[in-house]
C-alpha positions as CSV (number, residue, x, y, z in Angstrom):
1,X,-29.3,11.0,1.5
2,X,-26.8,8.5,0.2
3,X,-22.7,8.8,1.3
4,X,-21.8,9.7,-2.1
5,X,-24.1,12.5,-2.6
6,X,-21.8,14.1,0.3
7,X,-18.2,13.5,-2.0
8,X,-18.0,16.4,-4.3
9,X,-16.5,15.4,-7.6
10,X,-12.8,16.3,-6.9
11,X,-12.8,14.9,-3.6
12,X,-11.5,11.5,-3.8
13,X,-9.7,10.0,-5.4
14,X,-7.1,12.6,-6.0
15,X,-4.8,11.8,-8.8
16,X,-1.0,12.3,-7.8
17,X,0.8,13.0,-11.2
18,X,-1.0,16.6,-11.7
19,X,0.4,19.4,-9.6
20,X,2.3,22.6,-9.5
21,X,4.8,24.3,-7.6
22,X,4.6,28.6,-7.4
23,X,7.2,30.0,-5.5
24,X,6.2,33.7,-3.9
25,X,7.5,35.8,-6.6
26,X,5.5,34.4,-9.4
27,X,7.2,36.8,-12.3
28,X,10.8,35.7,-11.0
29,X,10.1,31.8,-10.7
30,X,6.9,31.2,-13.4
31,X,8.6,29.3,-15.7
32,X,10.9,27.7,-13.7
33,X,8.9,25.3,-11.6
34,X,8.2,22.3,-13.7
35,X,8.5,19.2,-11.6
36,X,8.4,15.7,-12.3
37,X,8.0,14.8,-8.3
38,X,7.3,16.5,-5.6
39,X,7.8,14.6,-2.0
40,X,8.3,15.1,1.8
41,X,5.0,17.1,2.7
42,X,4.9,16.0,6.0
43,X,5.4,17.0,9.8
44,X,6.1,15.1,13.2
45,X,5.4,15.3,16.6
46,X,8.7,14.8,18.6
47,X,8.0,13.1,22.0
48,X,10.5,12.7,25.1
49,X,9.8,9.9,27.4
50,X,9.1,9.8,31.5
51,X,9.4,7.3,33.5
52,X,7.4,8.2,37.5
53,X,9.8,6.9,39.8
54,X,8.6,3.7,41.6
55,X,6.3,2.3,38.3
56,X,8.5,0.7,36.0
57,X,5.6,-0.2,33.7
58,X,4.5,3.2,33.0
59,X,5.8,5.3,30.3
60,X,4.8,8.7,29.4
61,X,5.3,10.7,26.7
62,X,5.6,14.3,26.4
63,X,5.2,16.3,23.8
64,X,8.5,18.3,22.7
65,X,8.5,19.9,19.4
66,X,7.0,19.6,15.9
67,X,9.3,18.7,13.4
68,X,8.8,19.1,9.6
69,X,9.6,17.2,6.6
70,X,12.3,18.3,4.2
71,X,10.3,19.1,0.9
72,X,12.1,17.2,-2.0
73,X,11.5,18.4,-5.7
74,X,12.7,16.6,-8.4
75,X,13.0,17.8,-12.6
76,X,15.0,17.1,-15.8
77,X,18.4,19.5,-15.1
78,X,17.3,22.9,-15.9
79,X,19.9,25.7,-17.6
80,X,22.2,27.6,-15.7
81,X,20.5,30.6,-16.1
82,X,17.6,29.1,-14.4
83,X,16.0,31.3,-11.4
84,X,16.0,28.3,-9.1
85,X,19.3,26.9,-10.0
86,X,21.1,30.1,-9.4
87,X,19.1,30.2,-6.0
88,X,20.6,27.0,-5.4
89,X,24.2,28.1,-6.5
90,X,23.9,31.0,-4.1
91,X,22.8,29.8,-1.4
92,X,26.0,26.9,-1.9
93,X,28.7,29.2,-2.7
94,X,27.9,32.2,-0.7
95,X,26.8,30.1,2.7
96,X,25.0,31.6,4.8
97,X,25.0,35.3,3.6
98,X,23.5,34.8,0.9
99,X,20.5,33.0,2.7
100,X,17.4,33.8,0.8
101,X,14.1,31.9,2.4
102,X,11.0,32.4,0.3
103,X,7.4,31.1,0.7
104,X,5.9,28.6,-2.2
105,X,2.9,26.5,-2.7
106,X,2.3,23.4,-4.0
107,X,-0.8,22.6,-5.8
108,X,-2.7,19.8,-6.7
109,X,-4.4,19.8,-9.3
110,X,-8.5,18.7,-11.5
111,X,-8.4,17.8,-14.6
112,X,-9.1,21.5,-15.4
113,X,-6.0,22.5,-13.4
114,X,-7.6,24.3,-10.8
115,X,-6.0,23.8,-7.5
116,X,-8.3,21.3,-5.5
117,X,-5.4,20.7,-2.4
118,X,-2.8,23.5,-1.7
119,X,-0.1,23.4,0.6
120,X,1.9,26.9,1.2
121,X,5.3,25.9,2.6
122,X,7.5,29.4,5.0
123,X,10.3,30.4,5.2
124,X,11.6,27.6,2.7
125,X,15.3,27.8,1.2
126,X,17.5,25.0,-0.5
127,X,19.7,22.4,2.2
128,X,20.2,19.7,-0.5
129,X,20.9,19.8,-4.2
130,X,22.3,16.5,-6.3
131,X,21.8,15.6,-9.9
132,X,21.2,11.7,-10.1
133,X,23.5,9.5,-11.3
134,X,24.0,9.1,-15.4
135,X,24.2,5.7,-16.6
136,X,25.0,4.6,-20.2
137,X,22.9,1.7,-20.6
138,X,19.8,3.3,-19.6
139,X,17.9,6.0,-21.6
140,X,16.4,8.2,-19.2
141,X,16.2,11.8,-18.4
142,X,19.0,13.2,-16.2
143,X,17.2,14.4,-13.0
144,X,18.1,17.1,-10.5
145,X,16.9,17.1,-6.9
146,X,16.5,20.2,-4.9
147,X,15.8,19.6,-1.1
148,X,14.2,22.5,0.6
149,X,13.9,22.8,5.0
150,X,11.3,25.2,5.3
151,X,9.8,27.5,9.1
152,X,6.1,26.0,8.6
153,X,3.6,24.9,6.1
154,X,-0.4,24.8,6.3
155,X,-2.9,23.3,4.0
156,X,-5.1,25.8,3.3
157,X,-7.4,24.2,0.5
């Protein structure tokens, strides 16, 4: 048996520029998750180091917490009367009362877009939200980026 009669078609390579984003409620959000980039899926392990008294040339390092990646999602501006924007806006004005976390998933996608790599994101709820800067020499589309902190995340395809 040769190595690639162990890959499975959608395996490798994955392309990056076919995904989707779903947040929980999918009759709330459907039509409002259209994303040009999709970043920041990522988590660390934080260490602290020790020092044994007596053997300067040793240097442990313990384990401490497990830090995640803010997820960053980036699209053309959407309306005002869009489900995430007005998320966003209450989550801003309101502070912290109006705190809303909600679960999503992001999906990569085969050329038939079925999911082949999915990612479901906790707990997630907006801490950054900045439209880039406009420019007249340039002719681009004006893009908004929403940066979500989020309680966990596991890959579960």
């Amino acid at each position: 048996m040769a190595l690639t009669d162990l890959i499975l078609p959608n395996d490798w390579p994955l392309p990056a520029f076919h995904f989707k984003v779903l947040f929980a409620n999918p009759l709330f959000w459907a039509m409002d998750t259209s994303f040009s980039e999709v970043s920041g899926i990522g988590a660390t392990i934080e260490a602290d180091e020790y020092r044994e008294g007596g053997a300067d040339n040793v240097v442990y390092h313990l384990p401490k917490a497990v830090k995640m990646s803010n997820l960053v999602l980036k699209r053309g501006i959407a309306p005002p009367t869009s489900a995430l924007v007005m998320w966003c806006q209450d989550t801003f004005s309101e502070g912290f009362s109006e705190l809303e976390p909600r679960d999503l998933s992001v999906m990569l996608l085969d050329e038939s877009a079925m999911p082949v790599r999915t990612w479901v994101f906790y707990g997630a709820y907006p801490v950054g939200w900045k439209v880039d800067g406009f420019q007249s020499t340039k002719n681009e589309v004006a893009i908004e980026e929403i940066e979500l902190c989020y309680n966990s995340f596991s890959r579960v395809t």
